[in-house]
KENUZA-337087 format. One line per 4 residues: number of its first residue (from 1); their letters; for each residue y, z, x of N, C-alpha, C. Coordinates in nm, 3 decimals, always signed. Layout:
BEGIN
NUM = a = Y/Z/X/Y/Z/X/Y/Z/X  ...
//
This chain:
BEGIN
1 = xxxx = +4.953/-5.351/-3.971/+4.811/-5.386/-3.964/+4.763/-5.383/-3.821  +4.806/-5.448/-3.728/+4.815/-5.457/-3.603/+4.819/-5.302/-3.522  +4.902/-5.223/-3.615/+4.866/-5.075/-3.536/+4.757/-5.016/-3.584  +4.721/-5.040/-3.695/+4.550/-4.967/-3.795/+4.448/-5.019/-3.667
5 = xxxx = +4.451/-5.168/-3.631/+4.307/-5.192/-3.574/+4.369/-5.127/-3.396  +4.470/-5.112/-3.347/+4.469/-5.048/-3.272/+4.443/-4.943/-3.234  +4.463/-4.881/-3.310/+4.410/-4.702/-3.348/+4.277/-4.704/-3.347  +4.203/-4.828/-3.432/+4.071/-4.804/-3.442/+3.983/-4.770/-3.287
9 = xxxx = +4.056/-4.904/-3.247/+3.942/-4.957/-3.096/+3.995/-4.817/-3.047  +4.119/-4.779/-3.029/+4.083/-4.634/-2.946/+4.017/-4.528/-2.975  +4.057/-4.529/-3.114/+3.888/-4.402/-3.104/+3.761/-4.432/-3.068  +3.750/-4.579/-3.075/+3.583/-4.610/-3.035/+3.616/-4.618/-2.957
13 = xxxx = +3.687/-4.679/-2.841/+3.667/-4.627/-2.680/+3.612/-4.510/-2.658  +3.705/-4.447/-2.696/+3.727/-4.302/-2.694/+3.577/-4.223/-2.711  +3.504/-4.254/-2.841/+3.369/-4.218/-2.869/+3.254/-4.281/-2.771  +3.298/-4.399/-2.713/+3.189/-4.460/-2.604/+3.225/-4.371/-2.491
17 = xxxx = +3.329/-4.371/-2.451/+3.358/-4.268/-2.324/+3.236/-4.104/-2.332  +3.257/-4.070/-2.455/+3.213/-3.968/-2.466/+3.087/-3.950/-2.412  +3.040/-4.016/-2.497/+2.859/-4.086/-2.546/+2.764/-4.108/-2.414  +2.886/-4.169/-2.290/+2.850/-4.243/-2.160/+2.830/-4.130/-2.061
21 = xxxx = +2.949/-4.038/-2.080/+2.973/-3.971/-1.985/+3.015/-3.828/-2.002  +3.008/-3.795/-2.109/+2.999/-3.615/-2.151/+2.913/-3.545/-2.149  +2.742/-3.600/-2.057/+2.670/-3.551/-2.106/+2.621/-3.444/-1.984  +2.714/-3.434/-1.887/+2.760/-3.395/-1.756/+2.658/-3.262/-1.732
25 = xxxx = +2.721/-3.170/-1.774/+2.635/-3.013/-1.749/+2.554/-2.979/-1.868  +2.469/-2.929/-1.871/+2.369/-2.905/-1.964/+2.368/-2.765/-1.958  +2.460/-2.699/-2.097/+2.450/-2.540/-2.121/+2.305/-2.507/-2.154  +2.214/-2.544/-2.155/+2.080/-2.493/-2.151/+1.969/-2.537/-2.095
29 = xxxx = +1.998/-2.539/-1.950/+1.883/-2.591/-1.897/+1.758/-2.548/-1.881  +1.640/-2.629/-1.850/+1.495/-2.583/-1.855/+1.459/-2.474/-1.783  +1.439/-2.335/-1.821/+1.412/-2.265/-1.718/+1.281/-2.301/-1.578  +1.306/-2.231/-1.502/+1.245/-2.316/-1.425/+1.103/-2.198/-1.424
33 = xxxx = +1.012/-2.215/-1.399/+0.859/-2.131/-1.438/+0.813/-2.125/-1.289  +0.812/-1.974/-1.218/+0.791/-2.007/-1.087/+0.636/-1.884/-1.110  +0.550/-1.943/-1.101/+0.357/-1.864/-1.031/+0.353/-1.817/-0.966  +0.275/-1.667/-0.989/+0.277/-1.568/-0.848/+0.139/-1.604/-0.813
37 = xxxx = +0.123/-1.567/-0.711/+0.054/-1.573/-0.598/-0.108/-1.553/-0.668  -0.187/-1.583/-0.684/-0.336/-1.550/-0.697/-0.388/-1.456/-0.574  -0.483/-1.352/-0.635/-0.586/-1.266/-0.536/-0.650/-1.363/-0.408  -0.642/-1.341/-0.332/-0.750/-1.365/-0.192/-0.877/-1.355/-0.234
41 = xxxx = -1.018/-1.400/-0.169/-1.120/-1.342/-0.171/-1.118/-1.343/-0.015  -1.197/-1.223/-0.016/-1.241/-1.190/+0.143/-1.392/-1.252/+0.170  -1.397/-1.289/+0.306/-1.541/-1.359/+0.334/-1.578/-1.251/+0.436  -1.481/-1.240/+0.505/-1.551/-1.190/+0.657/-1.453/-1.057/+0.741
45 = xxxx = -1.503/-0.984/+0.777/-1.603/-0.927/+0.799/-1.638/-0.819/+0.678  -1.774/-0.917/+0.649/-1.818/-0.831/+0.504/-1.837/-0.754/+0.482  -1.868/-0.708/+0.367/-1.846/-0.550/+0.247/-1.961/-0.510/+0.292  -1.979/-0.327/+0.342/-2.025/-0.259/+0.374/-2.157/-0.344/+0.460
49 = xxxx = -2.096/-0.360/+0.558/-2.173/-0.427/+0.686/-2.159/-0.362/+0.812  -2.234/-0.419/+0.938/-2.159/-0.368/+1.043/-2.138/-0.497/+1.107  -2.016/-0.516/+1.150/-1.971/-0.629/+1.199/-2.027/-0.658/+1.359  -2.119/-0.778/+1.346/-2.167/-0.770/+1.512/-2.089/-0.899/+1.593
53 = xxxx = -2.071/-0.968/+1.499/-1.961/-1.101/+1.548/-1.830/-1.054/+1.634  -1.763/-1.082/+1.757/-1.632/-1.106/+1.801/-1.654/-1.111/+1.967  -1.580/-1.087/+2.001/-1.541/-1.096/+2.119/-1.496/-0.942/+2.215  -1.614/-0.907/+2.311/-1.579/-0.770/+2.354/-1.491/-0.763/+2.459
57 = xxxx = -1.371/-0.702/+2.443/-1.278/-0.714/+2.587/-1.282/-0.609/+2.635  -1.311/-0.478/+2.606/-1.371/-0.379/+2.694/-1.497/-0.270/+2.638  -1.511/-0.209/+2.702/-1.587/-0.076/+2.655/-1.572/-0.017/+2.518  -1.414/-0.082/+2.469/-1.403/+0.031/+2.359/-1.318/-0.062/+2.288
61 = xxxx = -1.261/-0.203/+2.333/-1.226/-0.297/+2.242/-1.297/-0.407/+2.197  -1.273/-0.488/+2.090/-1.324/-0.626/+2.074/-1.270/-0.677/+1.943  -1.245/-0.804/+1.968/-1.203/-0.914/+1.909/-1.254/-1.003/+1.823  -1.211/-0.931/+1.676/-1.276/-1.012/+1.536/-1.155/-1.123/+1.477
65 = xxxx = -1.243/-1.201/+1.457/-1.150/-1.338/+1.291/-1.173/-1.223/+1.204  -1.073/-1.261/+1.145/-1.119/-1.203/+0.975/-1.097/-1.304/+0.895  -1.162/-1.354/+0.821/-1.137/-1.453/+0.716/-1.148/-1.434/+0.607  -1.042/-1.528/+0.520/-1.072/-1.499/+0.381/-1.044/-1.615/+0.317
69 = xxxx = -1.074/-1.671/+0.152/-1.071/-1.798/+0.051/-0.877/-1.802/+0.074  -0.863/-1.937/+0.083/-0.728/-1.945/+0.056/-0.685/-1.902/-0.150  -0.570/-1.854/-0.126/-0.547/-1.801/-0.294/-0.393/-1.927/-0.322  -0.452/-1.979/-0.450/-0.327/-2.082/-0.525/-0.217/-2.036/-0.501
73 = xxxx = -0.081/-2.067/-0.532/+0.044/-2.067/-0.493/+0.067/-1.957/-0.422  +0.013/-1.926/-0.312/+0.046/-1.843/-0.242/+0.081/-1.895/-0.072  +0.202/-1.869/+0.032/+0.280/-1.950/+0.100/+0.219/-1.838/+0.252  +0.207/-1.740/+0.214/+0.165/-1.619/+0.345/+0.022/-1.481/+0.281
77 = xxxx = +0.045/-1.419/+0.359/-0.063/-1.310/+0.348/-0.051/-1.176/+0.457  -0.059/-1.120/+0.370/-0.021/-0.936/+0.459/-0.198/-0.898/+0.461  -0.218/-0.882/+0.608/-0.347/-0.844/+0.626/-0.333/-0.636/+0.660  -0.412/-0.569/+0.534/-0.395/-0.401/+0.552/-0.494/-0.384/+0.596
81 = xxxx = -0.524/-0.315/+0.724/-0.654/-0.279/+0.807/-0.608/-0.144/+0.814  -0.718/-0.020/+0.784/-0.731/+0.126/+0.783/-0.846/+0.156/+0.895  -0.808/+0.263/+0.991/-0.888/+0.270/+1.066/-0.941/+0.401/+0.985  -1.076/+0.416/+0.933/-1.157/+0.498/+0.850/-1.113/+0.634/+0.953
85 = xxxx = -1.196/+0.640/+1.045/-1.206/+0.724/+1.157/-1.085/+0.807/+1.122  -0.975/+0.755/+1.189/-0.830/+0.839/+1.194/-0.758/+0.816/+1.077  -0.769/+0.747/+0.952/-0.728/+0.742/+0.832/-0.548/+0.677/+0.882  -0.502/+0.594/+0.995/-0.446/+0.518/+1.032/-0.449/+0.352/+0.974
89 = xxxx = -0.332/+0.286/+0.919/-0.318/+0.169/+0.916/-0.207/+0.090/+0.989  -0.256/-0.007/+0.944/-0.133/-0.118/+1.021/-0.124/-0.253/+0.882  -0.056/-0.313/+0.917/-0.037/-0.454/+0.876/-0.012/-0.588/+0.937  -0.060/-0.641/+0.908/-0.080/-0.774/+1.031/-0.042/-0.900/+0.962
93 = xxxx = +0.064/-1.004/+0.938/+0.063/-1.124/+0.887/+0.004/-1.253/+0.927  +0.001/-1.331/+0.864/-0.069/-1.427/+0.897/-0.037/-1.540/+0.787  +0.035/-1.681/+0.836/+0.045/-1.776/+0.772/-0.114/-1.907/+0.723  -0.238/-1.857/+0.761/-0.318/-1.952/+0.738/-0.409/-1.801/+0.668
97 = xxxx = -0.567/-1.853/+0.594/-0.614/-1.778/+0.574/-0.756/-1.687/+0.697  -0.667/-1.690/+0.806/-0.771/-1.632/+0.911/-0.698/-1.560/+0.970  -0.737/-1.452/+1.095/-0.594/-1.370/+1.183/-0.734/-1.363/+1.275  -0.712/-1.336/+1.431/-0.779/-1.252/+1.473/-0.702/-1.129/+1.504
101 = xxxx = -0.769/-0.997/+1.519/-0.733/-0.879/+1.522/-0.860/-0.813/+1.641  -0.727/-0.695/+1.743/-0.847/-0.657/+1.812/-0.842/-0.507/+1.720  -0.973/-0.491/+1.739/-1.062/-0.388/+1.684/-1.115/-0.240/+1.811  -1.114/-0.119/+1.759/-1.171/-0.032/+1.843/-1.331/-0.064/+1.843
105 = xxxx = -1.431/-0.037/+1.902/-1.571/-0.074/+1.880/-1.618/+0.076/+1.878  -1.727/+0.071/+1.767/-1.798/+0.126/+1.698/-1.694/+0.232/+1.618  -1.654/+0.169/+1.528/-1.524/+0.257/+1.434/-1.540/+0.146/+1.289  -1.510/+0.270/+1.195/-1.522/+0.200/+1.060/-1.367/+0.201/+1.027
109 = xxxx = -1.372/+0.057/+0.943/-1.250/+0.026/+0.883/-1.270/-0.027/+0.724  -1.139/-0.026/+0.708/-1.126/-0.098/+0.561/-1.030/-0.221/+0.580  -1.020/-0.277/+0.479/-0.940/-0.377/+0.493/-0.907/-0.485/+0.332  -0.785/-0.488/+0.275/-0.756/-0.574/+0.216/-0.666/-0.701/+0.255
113 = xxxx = -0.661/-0.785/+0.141/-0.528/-0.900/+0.191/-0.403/-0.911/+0.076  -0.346/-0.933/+0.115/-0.180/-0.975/+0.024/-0.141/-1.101/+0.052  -0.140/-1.145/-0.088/-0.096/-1.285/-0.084/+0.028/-1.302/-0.147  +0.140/-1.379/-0.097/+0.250/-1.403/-0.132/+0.290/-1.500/-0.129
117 = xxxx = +0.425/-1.535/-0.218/+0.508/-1.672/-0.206/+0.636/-1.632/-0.167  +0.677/-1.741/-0.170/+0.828/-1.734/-0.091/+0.930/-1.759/-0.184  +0.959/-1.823/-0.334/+1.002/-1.837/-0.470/+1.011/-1.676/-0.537  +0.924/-1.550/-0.511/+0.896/-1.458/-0.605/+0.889/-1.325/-0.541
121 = xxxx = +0.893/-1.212/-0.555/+0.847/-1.112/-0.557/+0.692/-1.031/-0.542  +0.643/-1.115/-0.649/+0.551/-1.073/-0.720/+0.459/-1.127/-0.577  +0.325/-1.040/-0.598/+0.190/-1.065/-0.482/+0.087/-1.007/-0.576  +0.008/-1.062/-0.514/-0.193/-1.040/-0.526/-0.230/-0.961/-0.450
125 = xxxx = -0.299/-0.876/-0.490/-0.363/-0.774/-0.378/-0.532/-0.814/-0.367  -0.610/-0.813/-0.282/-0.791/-0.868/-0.325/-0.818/-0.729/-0.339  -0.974/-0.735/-0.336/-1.050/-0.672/-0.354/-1.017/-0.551/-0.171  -1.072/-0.438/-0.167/-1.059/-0.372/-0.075/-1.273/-0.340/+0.026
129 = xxxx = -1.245/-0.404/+0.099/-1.382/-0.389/+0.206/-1.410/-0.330/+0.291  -1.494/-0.284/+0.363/-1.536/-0.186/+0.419/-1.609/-0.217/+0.520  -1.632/-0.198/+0.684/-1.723/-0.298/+0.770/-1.709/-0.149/+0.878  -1.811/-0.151/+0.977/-1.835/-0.069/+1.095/-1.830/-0.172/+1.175
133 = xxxx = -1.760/-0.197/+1.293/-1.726/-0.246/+1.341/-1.805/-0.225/+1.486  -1.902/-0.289/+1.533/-2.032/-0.293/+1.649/-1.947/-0.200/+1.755  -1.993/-0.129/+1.810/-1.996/-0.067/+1.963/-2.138/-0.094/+2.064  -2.135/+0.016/+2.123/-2.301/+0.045/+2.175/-2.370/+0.091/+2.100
137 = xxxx = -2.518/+0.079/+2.064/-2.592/+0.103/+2.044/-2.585/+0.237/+1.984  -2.631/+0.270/+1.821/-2.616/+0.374/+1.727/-2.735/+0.388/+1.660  -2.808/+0.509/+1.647/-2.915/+0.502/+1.627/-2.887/+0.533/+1.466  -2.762/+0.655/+1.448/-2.779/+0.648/+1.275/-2.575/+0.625/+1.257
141 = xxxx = -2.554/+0.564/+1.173/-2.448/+0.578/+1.112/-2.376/+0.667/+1.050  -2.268/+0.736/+1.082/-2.196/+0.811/+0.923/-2.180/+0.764/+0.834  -2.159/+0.823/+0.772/-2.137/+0.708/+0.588/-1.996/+0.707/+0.614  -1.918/+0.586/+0.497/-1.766/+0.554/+0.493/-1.735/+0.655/+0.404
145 = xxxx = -1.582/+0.723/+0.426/-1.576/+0.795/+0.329/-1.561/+0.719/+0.182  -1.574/+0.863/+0.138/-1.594/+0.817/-0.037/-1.479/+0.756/-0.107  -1.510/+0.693/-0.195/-1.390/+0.615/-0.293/-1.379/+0.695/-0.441  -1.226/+0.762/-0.417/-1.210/+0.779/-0.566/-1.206/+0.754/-0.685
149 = xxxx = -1.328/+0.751/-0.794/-1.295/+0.665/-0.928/-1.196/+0.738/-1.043  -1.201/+0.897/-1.030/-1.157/+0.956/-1.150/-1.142/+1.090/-1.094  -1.019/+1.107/-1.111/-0.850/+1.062/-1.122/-0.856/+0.991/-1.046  -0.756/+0.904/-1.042/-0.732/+0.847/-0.952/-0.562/+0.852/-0.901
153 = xxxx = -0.551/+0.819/-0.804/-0.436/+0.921/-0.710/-0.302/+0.899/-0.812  -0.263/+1.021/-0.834/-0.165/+1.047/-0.932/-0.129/+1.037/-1.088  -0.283/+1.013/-1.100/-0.301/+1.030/-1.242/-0.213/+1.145/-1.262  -0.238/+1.133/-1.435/-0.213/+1.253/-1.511/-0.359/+1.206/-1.607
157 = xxxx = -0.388/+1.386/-1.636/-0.522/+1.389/-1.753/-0.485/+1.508/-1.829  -0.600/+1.479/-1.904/-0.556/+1.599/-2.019/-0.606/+1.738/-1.981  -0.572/+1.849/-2.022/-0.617/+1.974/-1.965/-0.796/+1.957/-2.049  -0.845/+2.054/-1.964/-0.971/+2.116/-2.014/-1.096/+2.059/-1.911
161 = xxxx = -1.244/+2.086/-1.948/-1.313/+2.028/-1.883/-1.321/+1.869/-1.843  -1.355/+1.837/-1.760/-1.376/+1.721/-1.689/-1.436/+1.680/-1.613  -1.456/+1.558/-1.560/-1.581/+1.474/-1.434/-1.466/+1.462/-1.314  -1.505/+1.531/-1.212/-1.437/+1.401/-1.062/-1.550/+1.308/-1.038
165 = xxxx = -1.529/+1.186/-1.023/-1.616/+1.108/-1.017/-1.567/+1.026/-0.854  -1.676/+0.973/-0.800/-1.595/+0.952/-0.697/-1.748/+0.807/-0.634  -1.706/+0.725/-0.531/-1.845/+0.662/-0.496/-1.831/+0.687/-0.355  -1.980/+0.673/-0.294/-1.975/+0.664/-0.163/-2.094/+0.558/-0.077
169 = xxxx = -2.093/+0.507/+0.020/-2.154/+0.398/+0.100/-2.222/+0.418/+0.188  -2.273/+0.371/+0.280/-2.352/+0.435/+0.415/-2.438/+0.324/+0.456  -2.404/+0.272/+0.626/-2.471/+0.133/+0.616/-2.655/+0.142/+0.629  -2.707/+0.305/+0.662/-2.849/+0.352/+0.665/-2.894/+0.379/+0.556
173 = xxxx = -2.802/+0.376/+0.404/-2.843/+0.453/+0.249/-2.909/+0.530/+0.238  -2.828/+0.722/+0.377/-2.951/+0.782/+0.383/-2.809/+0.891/+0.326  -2.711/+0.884/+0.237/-2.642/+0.966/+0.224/-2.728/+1.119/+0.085  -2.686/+1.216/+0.116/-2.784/+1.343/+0.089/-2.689/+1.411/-0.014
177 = xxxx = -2.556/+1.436/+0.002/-2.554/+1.508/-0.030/-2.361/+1.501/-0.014  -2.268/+1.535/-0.167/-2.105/+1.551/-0.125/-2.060/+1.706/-0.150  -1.993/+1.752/-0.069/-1.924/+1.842/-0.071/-1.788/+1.852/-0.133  -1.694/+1.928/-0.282/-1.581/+1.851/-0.290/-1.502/+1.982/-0.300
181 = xxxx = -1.355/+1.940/-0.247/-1.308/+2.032/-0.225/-1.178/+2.048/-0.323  -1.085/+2.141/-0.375/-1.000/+2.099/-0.472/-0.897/+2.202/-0.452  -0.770/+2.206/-0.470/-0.678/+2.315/-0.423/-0.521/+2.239/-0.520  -0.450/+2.379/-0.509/-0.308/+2.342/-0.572/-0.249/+2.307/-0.463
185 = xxxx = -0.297/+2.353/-0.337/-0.233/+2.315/-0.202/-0.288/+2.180/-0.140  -0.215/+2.122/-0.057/-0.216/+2.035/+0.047/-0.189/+2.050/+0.158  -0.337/+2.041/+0.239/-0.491/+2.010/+0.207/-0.593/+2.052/+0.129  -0.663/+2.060/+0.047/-0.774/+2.166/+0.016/-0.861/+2.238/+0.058
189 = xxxx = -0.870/+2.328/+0.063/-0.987/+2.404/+0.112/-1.107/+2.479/+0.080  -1.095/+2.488/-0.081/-1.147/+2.510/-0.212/-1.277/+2.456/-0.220  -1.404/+2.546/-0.188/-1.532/+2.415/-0.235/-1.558/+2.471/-0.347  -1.525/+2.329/-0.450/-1.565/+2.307/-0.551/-1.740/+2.317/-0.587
193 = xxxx = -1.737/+2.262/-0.515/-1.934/+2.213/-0.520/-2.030/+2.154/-0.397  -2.115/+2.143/-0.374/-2.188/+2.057/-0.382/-2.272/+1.984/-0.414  -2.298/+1.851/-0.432/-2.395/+1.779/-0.538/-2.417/+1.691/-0.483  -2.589/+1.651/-0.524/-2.626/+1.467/-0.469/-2.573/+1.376/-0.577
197 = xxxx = -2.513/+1.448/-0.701/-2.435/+1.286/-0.768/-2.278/+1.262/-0.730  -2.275/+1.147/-0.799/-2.129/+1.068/-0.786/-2.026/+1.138/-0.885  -2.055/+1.269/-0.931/-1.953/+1.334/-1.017/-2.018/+1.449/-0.995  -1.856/+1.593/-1.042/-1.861/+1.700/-1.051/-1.744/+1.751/-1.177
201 = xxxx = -1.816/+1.829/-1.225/-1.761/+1.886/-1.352/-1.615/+2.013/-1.296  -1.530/+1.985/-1.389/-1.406/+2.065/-1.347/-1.329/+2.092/-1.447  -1.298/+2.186/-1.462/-1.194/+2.264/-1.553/-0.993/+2.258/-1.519  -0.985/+2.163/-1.573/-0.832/+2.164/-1.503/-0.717/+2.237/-1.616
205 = xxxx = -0.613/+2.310/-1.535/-0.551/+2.376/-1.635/-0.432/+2.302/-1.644  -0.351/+2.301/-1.740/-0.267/+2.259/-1.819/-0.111/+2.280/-1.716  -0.037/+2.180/-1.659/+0.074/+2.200/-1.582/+0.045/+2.186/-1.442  -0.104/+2.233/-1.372/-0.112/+2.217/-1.274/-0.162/+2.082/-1.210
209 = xxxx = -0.120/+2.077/-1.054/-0.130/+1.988/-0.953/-0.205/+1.996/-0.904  -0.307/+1.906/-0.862/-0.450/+1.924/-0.763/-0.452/+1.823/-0.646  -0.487/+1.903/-0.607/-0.551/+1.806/-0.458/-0.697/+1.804/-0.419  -0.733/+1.675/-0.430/-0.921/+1.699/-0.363/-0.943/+1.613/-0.274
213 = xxxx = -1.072/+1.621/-0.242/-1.112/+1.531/-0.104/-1.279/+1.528/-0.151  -1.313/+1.450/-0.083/-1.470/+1.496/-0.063/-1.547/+1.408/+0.057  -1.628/+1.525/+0.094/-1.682/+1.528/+0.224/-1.867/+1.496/+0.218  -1.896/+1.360/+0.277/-2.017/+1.278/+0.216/-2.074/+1.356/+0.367
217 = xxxx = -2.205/+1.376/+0.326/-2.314/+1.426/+0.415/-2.431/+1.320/+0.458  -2.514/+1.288/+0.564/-2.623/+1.150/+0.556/-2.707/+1.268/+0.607  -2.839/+1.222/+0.646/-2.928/+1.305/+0.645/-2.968/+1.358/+0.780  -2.909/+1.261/+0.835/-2.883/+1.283/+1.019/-2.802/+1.345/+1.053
221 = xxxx = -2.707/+1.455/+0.949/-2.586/+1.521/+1.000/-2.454/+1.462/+1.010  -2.439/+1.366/+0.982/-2.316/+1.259/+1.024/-2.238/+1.352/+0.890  -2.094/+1.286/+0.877/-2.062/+1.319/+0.788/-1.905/+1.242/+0.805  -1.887/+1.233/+0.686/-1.699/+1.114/+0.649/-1.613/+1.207/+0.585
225 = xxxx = -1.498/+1.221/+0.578/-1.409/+1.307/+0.468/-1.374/+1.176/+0.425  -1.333/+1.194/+0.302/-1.194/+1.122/+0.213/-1.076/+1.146/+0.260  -0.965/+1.040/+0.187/-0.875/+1.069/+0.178/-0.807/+1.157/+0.119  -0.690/+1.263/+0.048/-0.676/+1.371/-0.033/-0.634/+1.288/-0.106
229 = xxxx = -0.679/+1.332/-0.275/-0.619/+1.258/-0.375/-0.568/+1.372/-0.418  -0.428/+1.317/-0.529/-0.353/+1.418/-0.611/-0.393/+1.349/-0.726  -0.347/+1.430/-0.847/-0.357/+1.416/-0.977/-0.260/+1.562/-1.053  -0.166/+1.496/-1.169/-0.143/+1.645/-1.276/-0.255/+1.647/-1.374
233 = xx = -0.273/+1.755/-1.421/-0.253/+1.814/-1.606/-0.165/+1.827/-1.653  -0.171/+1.747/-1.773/-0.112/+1.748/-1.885/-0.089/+1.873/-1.966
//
């Protein structure tokens, strides 16, 4: 009898031990849910403006903030500045949502932001802006070059007729007139057309590779190229 209730209490030890202290590693723990980064908004230096704000350090430099909305879980930010002019970029970081950057004067740029965390991979890209950046005294502006809507760079489309569609800006809104150019080669040299709208009709054949550009006219003679976009047929 004396060995029955002995036996007993040790298995219930035995089961309290368990109960207390087995509950050690957890084969399925909570995954852990890590948030990418939210878009930026840009404030400054604004969309199709000419920037007269900064600081001139010479004849041909000067010194802008750029600012933008801070974006939710995001820890840094990759600032992409394109110098329009020479179709040149850079990248610039910045741990708060401001940088200053020196600037060439009287030169158009673009500019987006990248927002990132330090947990992820993953980033936000904003919206992409556009500013002329003050020099001396300009009586007319060139327009910015044009923005591709359709194709867009490396599409694929289907063969047969079609629209290039494309937009363009100008801080005088005296633009007249685009020239577009289209080729199997790179660069193009091919004029497609010219037209005062934001599209041109095109016949694309089946297998081939294109390259276009287009070249915005203002009424003062100025004039912007694009960048070359590619695209296949299908």
């Amino acid at each position: 009898m004396m060995k029955t209730v002995k036996y007993t209490l040790s298995i219930l030890l035995f089961g309290i031990l368990i109960s207390c202290g087995g509950g050690g590693d957890d084969d399925n723990p909570d995954p852990v849910i890590i948030t990418p980064p939210d878009a930026a908004t840009l404030v400054f230096p604004e969309n199709n403006t000419e920037c007269l704000e900064g600081t001139n350090i010479s004849d041909t430099e000067s010194s802008v903030t750029f600012l933008w909305n801070p974006s939710d879980h995001t820890d840094s930010y990759i600032v992409n500045l394109r110098n329009l002019d020479t179709n040149t970029s850079q990248t610039l970081n910045a741990s708060t949502n401001e940088l200053e950057i020196i600037l060439l004067r009287g030169t158009p740029y673009s500019w987006t932001v990248t927002s990132k965390a330090n947990d992820t991979d993953d980033t936000a890209e904003s919206d992409l802006w556009k500013f002329y950046n003050a020099g001396p005294a300009v009586e007319n502006y060139a327009p910015f070059p044009a923005d591709v809507e359709f194709p867009t760079m490396g599409a694929s489309i289907n063969a047969g007729n079609t629209t290039l569609t494309w937009t363009g800006s100008d801080l005088d809104n005296d633009i007249v007139t685009y020239d577009i150019y289209i080729d199997e080669s790179n660069p193009p040299t091919t004029l497609l057309g010219n037209t005062s709208s934001n599209g041109i009709a095109f016949d694309a054949v089946s297998g081939k590779v294109y390259y276009w550009k287009v070249v915005t006219n203002d009424t003062a003679g100025n004039t912007s190229t694009s960048e070359i976009f590619q695209f296949k047929v299908n």
